[in-house]
TORMI-904443 format. One record per residue (C-alpha): residue number from 1; x, y negated, z negated. Coordinates in Angstrom, 2 decimals, decimal comma. Last residue first. Layout:
<node nr="NUM" u="X" v="Y" w="Z"/>
...
# end
This chain:
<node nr="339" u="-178,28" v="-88,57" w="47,05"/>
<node nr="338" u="-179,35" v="-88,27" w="43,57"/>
<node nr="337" u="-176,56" v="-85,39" w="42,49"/>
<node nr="336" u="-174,25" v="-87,13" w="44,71"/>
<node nr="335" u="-174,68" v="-90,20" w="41,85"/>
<node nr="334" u="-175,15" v="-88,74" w="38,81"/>
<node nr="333" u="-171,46" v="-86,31" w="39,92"/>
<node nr="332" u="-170,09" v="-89,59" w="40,57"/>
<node nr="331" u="-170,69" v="-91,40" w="37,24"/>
<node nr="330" u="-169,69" v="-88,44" w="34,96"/>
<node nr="329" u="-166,48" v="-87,61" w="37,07"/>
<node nr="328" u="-165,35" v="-91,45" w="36,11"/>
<node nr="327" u="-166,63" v="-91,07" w="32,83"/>
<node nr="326" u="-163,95" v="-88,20" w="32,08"/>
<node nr="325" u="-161,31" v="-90,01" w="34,38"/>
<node nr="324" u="-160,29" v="-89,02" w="38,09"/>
<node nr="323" u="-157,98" v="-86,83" w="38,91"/>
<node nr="322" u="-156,04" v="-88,27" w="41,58"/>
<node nr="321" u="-153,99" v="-90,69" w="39,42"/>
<node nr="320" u="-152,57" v="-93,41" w="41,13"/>
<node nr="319" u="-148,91" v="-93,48" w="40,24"/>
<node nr="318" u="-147,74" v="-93,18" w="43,76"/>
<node nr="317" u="-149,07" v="-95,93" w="44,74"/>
<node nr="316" u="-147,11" v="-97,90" w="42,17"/>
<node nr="315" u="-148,51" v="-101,32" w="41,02"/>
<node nr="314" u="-146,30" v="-103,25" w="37,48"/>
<node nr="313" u="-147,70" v="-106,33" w="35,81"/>
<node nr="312" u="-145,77" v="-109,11" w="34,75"/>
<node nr="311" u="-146,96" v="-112,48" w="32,48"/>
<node nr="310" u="-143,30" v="-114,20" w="32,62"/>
<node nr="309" u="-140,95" v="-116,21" w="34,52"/>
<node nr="308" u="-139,27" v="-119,89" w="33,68"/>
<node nr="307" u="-137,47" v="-121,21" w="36,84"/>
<node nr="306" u="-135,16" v="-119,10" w="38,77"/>
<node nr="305" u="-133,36" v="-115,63" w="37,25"/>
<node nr="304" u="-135,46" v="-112,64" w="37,31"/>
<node nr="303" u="-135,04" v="-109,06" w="36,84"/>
<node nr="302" u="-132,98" v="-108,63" w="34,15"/>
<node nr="301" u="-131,94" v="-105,33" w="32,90"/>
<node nr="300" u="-132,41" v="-104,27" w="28,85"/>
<node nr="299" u="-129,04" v="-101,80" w="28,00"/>
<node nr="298" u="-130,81" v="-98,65" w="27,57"/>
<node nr="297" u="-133,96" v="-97,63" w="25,33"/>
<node nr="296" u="-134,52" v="-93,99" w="26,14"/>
<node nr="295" u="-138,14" v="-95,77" w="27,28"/>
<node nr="294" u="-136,56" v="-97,27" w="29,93"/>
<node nr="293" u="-135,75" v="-101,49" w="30,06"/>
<node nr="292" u="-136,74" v="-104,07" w="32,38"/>
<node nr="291" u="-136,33" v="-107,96" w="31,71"/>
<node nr="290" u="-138,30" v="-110,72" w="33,02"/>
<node nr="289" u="-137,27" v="-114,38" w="32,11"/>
<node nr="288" u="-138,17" v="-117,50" w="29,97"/>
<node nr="287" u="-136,16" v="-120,52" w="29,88"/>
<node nr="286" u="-134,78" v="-121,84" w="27,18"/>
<node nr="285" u="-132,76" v="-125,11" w="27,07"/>
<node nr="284" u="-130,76" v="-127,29" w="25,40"/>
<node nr="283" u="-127,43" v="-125,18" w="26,36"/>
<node nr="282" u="-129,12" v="-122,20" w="27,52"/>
<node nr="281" u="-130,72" v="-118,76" w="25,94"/>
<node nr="280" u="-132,37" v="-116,52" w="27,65"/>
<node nr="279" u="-136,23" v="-115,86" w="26,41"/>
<node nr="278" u="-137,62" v="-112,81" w="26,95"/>
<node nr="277" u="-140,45" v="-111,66" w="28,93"/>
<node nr="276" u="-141,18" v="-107,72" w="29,11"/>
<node nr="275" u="-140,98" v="-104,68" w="31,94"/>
<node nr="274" u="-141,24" v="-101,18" w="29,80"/>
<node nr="273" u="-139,80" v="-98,53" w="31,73"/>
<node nr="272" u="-141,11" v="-94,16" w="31,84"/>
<node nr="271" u="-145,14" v="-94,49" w="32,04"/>
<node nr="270" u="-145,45" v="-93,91" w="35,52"/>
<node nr="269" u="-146,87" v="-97,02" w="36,29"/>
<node nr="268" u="-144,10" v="-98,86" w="34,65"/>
<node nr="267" u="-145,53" v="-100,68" w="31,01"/>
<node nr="266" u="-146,23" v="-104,24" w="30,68"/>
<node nr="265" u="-144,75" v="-105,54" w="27,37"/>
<node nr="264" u="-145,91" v="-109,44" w="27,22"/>
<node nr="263" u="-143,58" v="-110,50" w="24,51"/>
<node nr="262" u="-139,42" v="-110,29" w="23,22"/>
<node nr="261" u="-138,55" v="-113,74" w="21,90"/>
<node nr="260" u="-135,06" v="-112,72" w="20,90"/>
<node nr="259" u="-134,07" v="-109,21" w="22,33"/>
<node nr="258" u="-131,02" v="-107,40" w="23,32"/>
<node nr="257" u="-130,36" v="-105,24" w="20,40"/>
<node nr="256" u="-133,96" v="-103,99" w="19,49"/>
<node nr="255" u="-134,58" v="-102,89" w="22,77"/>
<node nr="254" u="-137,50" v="-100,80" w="22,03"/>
<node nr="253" u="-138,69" v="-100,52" w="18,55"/>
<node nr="252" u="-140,36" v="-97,53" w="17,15"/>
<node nr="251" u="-143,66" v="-96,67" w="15,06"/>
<node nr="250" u="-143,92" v="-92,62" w="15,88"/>
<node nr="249" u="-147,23" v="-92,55" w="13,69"/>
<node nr="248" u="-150,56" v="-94,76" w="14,51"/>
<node nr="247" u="-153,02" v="-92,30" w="16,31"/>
<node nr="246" u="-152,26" v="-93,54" w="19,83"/>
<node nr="245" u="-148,42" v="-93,33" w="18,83"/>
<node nr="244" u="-146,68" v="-96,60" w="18,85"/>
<node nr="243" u="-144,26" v="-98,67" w="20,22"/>
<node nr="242" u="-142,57" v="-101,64" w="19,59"/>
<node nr="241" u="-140,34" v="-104,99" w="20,97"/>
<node nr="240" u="-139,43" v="-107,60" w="19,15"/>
<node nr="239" u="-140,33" v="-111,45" w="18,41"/>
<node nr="238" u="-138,75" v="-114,36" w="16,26"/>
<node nr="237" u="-140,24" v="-117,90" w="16,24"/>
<node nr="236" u="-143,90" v="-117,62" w="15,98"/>
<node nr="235" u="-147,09" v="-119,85" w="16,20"/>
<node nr="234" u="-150,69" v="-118,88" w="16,88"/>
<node nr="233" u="-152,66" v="-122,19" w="17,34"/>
<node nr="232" u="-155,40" v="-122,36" w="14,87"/>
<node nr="231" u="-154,61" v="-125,67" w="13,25"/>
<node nr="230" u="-151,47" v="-123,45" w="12,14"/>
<node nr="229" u="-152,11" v="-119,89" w="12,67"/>
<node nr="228" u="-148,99" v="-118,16" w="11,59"/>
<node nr="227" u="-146,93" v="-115,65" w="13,15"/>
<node nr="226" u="-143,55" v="-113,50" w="12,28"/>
<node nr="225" u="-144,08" v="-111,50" w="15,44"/>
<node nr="224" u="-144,27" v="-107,81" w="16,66"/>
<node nr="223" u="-144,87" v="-107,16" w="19,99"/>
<node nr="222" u="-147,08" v="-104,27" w="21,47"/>
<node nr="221" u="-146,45" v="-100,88" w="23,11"/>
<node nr="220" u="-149,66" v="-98,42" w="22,61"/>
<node nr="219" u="-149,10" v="-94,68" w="23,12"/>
<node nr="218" u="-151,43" v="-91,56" w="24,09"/>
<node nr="217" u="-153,07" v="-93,17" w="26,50"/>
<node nr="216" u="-151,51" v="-92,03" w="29,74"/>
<node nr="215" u="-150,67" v="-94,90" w="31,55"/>
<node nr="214" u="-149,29" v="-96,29" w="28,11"/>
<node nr="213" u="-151,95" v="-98,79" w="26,61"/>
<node nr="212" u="-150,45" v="-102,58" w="26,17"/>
<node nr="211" u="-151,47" v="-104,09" w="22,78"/>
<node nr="210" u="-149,71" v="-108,42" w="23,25"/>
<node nr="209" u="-149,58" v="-109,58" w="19,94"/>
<node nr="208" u="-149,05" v="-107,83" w="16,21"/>
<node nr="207" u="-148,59" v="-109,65" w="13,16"/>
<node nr="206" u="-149,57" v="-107,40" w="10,02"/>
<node nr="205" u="-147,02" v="-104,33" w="11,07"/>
<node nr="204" u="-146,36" v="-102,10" w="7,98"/>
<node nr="203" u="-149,93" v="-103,03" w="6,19"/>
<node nr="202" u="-152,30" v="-103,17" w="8,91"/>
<node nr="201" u="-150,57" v="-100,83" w="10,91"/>
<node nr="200" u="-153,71" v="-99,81" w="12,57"/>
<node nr="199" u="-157,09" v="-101,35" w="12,90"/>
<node nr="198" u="-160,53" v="-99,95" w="12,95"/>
<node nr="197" u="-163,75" v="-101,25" w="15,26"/>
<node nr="196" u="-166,45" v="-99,71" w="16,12"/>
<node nr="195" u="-169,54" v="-99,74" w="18,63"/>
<node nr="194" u="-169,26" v="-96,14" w="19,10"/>
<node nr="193" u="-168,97" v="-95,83" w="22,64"/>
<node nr="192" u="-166,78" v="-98,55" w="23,57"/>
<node nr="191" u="-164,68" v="-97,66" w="20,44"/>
<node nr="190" u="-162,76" v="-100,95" w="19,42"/>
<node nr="189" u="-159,13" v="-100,71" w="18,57"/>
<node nr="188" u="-157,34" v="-103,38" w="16,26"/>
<node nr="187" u="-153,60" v="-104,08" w="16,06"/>
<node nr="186" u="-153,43" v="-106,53" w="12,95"/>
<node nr="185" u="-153,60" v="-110,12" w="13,72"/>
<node nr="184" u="-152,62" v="-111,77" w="10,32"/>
<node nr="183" u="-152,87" v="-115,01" w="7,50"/>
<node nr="182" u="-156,86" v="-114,00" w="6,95"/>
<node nr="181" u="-158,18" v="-111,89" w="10,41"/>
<node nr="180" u="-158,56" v="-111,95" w="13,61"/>
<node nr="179" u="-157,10" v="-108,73" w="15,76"/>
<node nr="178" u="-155,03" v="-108,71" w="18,45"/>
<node nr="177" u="-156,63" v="-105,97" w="20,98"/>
<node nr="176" u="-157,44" v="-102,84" w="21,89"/>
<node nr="175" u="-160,08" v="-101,41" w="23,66"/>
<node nr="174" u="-161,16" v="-97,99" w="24,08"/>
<node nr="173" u="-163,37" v="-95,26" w="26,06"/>
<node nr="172" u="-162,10" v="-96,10" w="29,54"/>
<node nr="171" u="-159,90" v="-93,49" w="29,39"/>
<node nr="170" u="-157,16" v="-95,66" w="30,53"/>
<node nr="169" u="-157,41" v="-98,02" w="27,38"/>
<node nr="168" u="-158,34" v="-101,25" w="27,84"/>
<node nr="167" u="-156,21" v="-104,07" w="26,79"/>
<node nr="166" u="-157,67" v="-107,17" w="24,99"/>
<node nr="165" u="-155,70" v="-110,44" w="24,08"/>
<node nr="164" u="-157,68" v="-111,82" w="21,44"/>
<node nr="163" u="-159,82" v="-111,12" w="18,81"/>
<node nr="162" u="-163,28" v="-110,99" w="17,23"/>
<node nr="161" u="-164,87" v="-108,61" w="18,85"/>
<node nr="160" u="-166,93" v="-106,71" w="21,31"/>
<node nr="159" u="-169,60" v="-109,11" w="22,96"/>
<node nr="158" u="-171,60" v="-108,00" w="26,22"/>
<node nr="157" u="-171,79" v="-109,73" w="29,16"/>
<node nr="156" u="-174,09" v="-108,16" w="32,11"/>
<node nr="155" u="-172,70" v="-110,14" w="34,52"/>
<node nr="154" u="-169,20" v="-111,91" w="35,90"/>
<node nr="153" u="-169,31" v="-110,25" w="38,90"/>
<node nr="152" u="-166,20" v="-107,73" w="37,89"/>
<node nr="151" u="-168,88" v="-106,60" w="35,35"/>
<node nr="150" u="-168,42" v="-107,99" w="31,91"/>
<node nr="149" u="-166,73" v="-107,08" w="28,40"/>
<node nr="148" u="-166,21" v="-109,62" w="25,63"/>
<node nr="147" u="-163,82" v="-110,55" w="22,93"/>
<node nr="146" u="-164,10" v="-113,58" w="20,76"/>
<node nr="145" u="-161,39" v="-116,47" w="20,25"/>
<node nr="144" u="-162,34" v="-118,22" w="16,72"/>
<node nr="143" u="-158,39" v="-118,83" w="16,00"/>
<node nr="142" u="-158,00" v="-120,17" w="19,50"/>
<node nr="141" u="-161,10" v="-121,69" w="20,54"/>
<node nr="140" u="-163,79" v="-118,92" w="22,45"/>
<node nr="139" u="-164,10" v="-116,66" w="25,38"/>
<node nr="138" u="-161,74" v="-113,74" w="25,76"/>
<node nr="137" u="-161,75" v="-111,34" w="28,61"/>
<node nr="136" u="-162,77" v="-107,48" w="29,06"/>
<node nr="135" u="-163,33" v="-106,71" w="32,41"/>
<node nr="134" u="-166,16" v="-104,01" w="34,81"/>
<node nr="133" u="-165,97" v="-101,82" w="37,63"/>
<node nr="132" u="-162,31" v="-100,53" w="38,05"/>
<node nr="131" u="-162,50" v="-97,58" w="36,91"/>
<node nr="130" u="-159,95" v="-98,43" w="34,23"/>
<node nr="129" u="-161,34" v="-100,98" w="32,94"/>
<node nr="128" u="-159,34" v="-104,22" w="33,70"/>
<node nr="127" u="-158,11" v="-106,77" w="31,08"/>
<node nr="126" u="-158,50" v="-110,69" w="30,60"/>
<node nr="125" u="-156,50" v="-112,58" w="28,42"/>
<node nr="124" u="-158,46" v="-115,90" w="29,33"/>
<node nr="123" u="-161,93" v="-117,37" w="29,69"/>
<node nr="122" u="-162,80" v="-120,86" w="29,14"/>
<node nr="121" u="-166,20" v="-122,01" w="30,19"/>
<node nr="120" u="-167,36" v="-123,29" w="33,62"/>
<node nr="119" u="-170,06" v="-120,89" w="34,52"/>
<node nr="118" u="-170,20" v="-119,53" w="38,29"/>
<node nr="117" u="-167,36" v="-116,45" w="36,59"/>
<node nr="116" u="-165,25" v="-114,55" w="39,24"/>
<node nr="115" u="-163,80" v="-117,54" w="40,74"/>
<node nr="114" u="-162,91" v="-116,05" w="44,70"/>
<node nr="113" u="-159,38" v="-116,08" w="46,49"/>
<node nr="112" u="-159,97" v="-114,30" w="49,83"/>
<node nr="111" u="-155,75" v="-114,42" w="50,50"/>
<node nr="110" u="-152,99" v="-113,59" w="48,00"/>
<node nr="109" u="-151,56" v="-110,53" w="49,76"/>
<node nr="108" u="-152,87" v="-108,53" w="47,39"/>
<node nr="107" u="-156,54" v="-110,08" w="47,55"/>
<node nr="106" u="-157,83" v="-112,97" w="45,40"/>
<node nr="105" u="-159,73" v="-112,95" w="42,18"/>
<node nr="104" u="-160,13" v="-115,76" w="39,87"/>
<node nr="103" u="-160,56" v="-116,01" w="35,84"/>
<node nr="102" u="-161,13" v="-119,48" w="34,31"/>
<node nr="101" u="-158,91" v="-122,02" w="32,88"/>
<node nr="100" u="-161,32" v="-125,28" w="32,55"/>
<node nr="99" u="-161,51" v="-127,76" w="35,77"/>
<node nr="98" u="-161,54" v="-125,92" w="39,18"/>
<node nr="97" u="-157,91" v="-125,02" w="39,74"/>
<node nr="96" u="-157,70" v="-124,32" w="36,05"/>
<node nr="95" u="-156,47" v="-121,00" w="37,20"/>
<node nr="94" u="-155,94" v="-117,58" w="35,51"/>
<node nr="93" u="-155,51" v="-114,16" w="37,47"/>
<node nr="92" u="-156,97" v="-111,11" w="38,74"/>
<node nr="91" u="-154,76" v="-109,31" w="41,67"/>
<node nr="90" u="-156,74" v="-106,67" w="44,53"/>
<node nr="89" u="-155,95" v="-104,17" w="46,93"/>
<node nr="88" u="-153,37" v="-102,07" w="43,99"/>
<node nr="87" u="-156,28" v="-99,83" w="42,59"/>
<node nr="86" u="-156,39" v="-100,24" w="39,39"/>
<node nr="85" u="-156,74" v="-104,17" w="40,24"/>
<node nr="84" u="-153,33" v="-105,39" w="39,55"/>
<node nr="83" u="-152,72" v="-108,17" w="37,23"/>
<node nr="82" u="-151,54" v="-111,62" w="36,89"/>
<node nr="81" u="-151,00" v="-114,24" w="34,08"/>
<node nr="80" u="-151,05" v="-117,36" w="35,75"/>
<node nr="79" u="-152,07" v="-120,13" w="38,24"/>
<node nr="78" u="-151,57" v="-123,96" w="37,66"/>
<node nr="77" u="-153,13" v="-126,13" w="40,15"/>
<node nr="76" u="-151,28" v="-127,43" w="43,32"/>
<node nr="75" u="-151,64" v="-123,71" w="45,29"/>
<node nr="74" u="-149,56" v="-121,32" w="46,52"/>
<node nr="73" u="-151,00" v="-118,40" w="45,11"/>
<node nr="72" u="-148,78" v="-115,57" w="47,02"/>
<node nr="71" u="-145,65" v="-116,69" w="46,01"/>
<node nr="70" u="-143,28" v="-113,94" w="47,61"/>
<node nr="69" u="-140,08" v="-112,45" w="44,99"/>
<node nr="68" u="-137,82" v="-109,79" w="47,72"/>
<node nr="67" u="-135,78" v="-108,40" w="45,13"/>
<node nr="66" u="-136,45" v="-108,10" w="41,51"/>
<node nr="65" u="-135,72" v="-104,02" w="41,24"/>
<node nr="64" u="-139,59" v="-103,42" w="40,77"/>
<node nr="63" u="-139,76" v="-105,52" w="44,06"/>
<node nr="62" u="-141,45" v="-108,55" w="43,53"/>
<node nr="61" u="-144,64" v="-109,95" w="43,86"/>
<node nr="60" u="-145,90" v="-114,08" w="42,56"/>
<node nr="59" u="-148,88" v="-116,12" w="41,48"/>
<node nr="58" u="-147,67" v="-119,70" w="41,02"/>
<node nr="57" u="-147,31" v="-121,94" w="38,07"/>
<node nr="56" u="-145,99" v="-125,22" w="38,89"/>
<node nr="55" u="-142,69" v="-126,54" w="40,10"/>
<node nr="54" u="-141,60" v="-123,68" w="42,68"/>
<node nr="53" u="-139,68" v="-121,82" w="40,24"/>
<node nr="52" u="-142,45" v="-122,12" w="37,47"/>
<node nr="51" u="-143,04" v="-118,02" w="38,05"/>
<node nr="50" u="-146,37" v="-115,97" w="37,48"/>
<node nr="49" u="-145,71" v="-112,01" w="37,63"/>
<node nr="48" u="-147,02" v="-108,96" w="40,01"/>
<node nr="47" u="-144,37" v="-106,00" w="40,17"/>
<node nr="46" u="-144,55" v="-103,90" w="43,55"/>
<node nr="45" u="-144,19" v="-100,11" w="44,01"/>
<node nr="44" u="-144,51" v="-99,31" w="47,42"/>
<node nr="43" u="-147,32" v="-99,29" w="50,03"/>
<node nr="42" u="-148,84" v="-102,08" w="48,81"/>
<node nr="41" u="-153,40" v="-102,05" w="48,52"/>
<node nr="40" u="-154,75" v="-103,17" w="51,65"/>
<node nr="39" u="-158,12" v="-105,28" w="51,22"/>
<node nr="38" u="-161,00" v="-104,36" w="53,77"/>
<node nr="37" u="-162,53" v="-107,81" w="54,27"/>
<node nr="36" u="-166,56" v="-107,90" w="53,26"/>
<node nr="35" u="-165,42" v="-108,30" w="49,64"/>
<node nr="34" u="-166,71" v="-106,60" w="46,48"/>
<node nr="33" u="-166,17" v="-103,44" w="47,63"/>
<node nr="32" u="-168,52" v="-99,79" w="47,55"/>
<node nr="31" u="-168,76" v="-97,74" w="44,16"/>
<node nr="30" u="-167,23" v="-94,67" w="45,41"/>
<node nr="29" u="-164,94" v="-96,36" w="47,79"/>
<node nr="28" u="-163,46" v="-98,15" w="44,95"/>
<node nr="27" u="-162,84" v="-102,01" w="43,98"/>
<node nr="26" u="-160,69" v="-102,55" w="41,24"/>
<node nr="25" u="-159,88" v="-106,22" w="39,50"/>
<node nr="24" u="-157,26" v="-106,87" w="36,69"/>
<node nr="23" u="-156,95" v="-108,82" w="34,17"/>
<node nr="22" u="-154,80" v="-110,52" w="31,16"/>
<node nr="21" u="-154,76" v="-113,67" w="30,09"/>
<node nr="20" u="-151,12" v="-113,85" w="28,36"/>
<node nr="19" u="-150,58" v="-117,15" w="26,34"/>
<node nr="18" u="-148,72" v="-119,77" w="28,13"/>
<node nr="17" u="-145,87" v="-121,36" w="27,45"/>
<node nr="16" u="-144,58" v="-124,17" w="24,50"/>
<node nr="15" u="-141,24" v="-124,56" w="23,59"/>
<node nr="14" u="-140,01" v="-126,21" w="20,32"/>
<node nr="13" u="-136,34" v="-127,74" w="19,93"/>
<node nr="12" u="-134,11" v="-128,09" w="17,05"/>
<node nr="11" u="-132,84" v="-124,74" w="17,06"/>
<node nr="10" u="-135,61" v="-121,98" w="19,01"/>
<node nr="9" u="-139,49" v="-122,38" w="18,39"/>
<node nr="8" u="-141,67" v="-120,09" w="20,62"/>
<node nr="7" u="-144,72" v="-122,02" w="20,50"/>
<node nr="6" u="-147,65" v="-119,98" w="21,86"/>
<node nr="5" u="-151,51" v="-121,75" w="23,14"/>
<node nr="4" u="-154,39" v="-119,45" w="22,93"/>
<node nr="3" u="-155,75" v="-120,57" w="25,94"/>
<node nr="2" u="-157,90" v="-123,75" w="26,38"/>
<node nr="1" u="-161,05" v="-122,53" w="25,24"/>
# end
């Protein structure tokens, strides 16, 4: 797979960027680390994004107010579509560094790079679980992508969907995703436990990109496009923000009056901001620029400038949650209960 390529078409001209391969990579004390070098996790909030300011696509952190950017990837090959291992040591990204895009993991200050996958498909949109021990990713040519879970090593894959661009839910029960399906791609969610799938807002909302759970589950922020699939690449012109309960009510848009190609919602670790891409508007040109908004939906503020920037994802120590999840408290208890 080559990545589920998105033309954002503006006037005469046609852009092309890259679709969102989401991951992230966790390593806990509980469960032991995946790297012999004891990663450091930041000690303030720090936004993770890719940025074409240096040429190519490069891995880089910001300050949640857009000061201070750092490339961290450095590297000739193209590198995208960040994101921060639960618990802030550790990034998850896409490179074709060593042929076909593929997932990599490197540490937060963008050193002990590894490929997660020995295999030399295409993976993309890849998402963390919350506990940090396993990934959903997407394998598979654009309008045939399929959904799959894996440890952070790359075994024990197991197929979920058809779909694209998964985002596990921070129970760890759930994953949603763009569905596939006839002229749409409905929001689906697929029940870990169950083995189901059902989709929502089917019939109000039948093009839907981009699911991001809220930290605390109960709300799922997405963008809404006017898509086709045309020789299955997923095209679109218009895009705006939303937000929806868990159960499907409460459909609202976020910074409806700012917006033009609003994608990629990434929500604040704390579960107050949205950060999104937009595109800003040039003579002949578009580039492609972070923007941060608050849920009370005020005036959108941009956070980056230089080159073309997009894919963020938002760390916060102080966000961590200290009470650990329902399957989280089910693995250790097994596990001191052994010992």
């Amino acid at each position: 797979m080559k990545g589920i390529s998105i033309y954002l078409r503006s006037g005469k001209r046609s852009y092309t960027k890259f679709a969102i391969f989401m991951c992230t990579i966790g390593t806990f004390l509980l469960f032991g680390r995946i790297s012999a070098v004891c990663a450091k996790a930041p000690t303030g909030g720090k936004i993770v994004f890719t940025s074409t300011r240096d040429g190519n696509s490069e891995i880089y952190i910001m300050n949640p107010d857009g000061s201070d950017p750092v490339n961290l990837s450095r590297d000739k090959a193209e590198d995208f579509d960040p994101v921060w291992s639960p618990d802030g040591e550790q990034i998850l990204f896409v490179s074709d560094r060593d042929g076909p895009s593929n997932l990599y993991v490197m540490d937060s200050d963008g050193s002990g790079v590894r490929k997660v996958f020995g295999s030399r498909e295409y993976r993309s949109n890849p998402s963390w679980s919350p506990d940090g021990r396993k990934i959903a990713y997407v394998e598979g040519e654009e309008a045939d992508a399929t959904i799959y879970t894996a440890t952070i090593r790359g075994r024990f894959v197991e197929r979920v969907a058809a779909g694209f661009m998964p985002s596990w839910s921070p129970n760890g029960r759930e994953i949603a995703f763009s569905a596939i399906s006839v002229n749409r791609s409905p929001l689906g969610v697929f029940s870990l436990r169950n083995r189901t799938k059902k989709t929502l807002l089917s019939n109000k909302t039948p093009w839907i990109v981009y699911p991001a759970w809220s930290p605390r589950g109960n709300e799922i922020a997405f963008s809404q496009i006017d898509g086709v699939f045309n020789q299955g690449l997923l095209e679109w012109g218009q895009a705006s923000l939303f937000v929806v309960n868990r159960d499907g009510i409460g459909l609202h848009q976020i910074a409806k009056d700012e917006t033009t190609v609003a994608i990629e919602p990434a929500w604040s670790p704390h579960g107050d901001e949205l950060i999104y891409t937009d595109a800003v508007m040039r003579p002949d040109e578009v580039f492609y620029q972070l923007f941060k908004t608050d849920m009370t939906d005020s005036r959108p503020v941009q956070l980056t400038h230089e080159g073309d920037n997009f894919g963020a994802d938002w760390f916060d120590p102080t966000a961590l949650d200290v009470s650990p999840s329902e399957e989280l408290l089910t693995t250790v208890w097994g596990k001191i209960k052994v010992d």
